[in-house]
N, C-alpha and C positions, 0 to 999 in steps of 0.2 A: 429313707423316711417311709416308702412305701411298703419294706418289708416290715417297719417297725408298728404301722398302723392295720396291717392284715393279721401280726400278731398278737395286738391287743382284740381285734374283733375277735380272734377266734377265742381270746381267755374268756371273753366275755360270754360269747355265744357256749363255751362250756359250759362256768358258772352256771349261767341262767338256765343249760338243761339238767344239771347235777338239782339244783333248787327246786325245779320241774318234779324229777323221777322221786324226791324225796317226801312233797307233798304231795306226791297223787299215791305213795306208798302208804302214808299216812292216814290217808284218806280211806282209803281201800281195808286198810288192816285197819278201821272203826269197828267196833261189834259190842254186844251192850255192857259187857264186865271185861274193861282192858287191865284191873287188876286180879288176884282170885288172893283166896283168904290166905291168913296164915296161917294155917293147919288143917289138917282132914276133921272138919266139922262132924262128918257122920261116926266119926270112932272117939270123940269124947268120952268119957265116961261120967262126965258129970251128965248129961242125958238118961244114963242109962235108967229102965226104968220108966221112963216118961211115955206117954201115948198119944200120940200123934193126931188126934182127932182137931174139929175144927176148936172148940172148946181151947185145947191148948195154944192151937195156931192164935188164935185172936187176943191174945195175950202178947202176943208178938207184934206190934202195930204200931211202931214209934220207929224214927232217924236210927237210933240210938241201937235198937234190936227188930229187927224185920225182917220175915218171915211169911211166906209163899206158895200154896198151896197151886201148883201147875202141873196138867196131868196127872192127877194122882197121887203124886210127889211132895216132900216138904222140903223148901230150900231155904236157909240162912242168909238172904243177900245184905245183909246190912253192909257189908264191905264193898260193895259194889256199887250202894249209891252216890256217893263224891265222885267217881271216875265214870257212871254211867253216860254218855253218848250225849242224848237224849234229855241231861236234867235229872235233877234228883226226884223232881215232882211226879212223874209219870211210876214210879215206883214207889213213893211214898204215897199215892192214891189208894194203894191196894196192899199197903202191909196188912198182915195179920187176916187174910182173907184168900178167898178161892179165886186167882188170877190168868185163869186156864184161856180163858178169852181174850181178857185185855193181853197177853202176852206173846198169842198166835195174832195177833191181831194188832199190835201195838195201840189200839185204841182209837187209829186212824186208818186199820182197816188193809195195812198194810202187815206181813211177816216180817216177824226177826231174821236176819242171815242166818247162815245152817251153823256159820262161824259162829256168832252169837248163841244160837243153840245149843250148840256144843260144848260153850264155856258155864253153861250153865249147870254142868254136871259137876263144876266144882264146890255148889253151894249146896248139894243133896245131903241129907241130913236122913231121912228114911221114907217110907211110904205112908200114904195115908192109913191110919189105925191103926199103923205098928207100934209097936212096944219098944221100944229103943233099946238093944241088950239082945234081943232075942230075933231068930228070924222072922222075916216079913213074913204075914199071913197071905197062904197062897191064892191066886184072882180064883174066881166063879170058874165051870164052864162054860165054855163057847155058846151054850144052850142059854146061858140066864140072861139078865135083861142087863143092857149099858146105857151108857147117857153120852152123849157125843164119842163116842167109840172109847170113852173111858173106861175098861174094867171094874166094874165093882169089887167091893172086897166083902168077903164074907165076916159075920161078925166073930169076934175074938171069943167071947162070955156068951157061955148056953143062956137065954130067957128062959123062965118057967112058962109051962102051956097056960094059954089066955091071955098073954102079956107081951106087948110087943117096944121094942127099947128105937124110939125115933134118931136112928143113926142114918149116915146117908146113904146106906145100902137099901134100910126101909122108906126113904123119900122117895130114890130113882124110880120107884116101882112105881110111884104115883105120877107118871109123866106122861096126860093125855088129857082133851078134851074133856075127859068124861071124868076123869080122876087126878086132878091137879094141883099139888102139895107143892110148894117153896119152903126155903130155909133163909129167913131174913133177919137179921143181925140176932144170931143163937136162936130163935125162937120157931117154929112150925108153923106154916098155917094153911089148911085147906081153902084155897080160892074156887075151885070147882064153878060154886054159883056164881063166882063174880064174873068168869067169860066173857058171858054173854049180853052184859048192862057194862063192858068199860068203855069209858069214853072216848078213851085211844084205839078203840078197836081188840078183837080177842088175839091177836099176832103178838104183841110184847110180853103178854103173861103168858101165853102157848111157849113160845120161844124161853121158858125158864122152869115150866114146869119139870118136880123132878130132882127139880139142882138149889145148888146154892144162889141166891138170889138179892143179896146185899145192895152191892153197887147197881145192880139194875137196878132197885127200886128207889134206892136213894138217890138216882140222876136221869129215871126215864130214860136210860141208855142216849140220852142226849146231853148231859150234862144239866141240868135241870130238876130239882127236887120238886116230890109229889106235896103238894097241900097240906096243911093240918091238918083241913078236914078228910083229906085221902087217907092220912095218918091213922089217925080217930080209928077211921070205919076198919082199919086191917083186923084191928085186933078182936072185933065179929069175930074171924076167921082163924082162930086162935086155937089147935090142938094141944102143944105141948111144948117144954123146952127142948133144946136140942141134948141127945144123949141120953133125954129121960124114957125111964122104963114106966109106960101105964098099962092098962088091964083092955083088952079089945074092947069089951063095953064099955070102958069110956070114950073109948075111939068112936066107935060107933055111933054113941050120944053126942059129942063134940060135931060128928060130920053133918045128923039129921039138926042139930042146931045153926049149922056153918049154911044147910040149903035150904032154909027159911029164913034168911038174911035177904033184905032187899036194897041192896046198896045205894046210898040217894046220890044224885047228880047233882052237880051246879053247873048252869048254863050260862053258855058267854065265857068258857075256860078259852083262854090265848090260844090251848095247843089239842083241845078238846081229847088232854089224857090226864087227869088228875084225879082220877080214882082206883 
């Protein structure tokens, strides 16, 4: 009896470590795309042809077809949101958009595993600006200017002299106190003058000048949308669309317009950032 009951313990005490090693395997092998697509997305050919710019990206912004602009890069993850980790939500926040941050950052501030990172090379599709068909346009020199250590890319299409085409190589360059351009839902706008009069302080709009600026400004990087009337005032600061080619002197005119803006406040904001 005694041998009979030392041999149930130990099936047991098996059992229960086989059941062990298989959920902490599981657990361990989580990382954000545990499926990858069914085919090499970047060699389609129905792509080809296509240009990768934000323009095109933001077209891609549904469960359905979603599509990712992170480092640089454009990725196809629609396959990956049903088996995402994580929720399908945190990746449908940011289809069809620049997700370079929420993705280093999960959003709470935390990295993806290297594992996770790694799998996300199977949803690459090309580089920012490329031509899908043709090879990638080669980065800047080491000399020119970057935006979180992102390489810019040079533009594809010569401008005529005096004209300058609002793409995101010519935004970066506007990334300073002193010269302060965002890219928020397609559109450009010189905030420059607004710095110094924002209610939340010059730190949120410093921290985006230069870049794409979507989701920031539509959540106050807190989750949280700005005002109507924050709304309203943006479009004061209103250059150009994104993509569009104008003439330096309208640039010019737009900007002495954009610094005789004096932005109004409402006092008594919850979070004293709504403008």
């Amino acid at each position: 009896m005694k041998k009979i009951n030392s041999g149930v313990w130990f099936f047991l005490w098996a059992l229960i470590t086989i059941i062990l090693v298989l959920l902490s395997a599981k657990y361990m092998n989580r990382s954000l795309f545990q499926t990858k697509p069914a085919g090499p997305i970047a060699s389609s050919s129905s792509l080809n042809g296509l240009t990768l710019n934000m323009a095109e990206i933001a077209k891609h912004n549904s469960a359905s077809d979603c599509w990712l602009l992170i480092n640089n890069k454009v990725y196809d993850v629609t396959a990956a949101i049903s088996s995402h980790p994580g929720g399908a939500g945190p990746i449908l926040a940011h289809c069809g958009q620049e997700a370079t941050q929420a993705f280093n950052t999960k959003d709470i501030g935390r990295p993806h595993s290297a594992n996770a990172t790694a799998m996300l090379a199977a949803y690459y599709i090309g580089d920012f600006s490329q031509t899908l068909g043709q090879a990638p346009t080669p980065a800047v020199s080491s000399s020119s200017v970057s935006v979180n250590n992102i390489p810019l890319i040079k533009p594809v299409v010569s401008v005529p002299v005096g004209q300058v085409t609002l793409n995101m190589a010519e935004i970066a360059k506007h990334n300073s106190a002193t010269d302060c351009w965002l890219l928020i839902n397609n559109k450009v706008y010189n905030v420059t003058s607004a710095i110094s009069s924002h209610p939340g302080g010059a730190g949120p709009i410093l921290a985006h000048c230069g870049q794409e600026a979507t989701q920031a400004f539509n959540t106050k990087d807190i989750g949280r949308p700005h005002s109507a009337n924050a709304m309203s005032q943006l479009a004061a600061y209103f250059i150009g669309n994104f993509n569009q080619t104008i003439g330096q002197a309208q640039i010019q005119q737009n900007i002495q317009q954009t610094n005789t803006v004096v932005p109004t406040t409402r006092g008594g904001e919850d979070d004293g950032g709504d403008s």
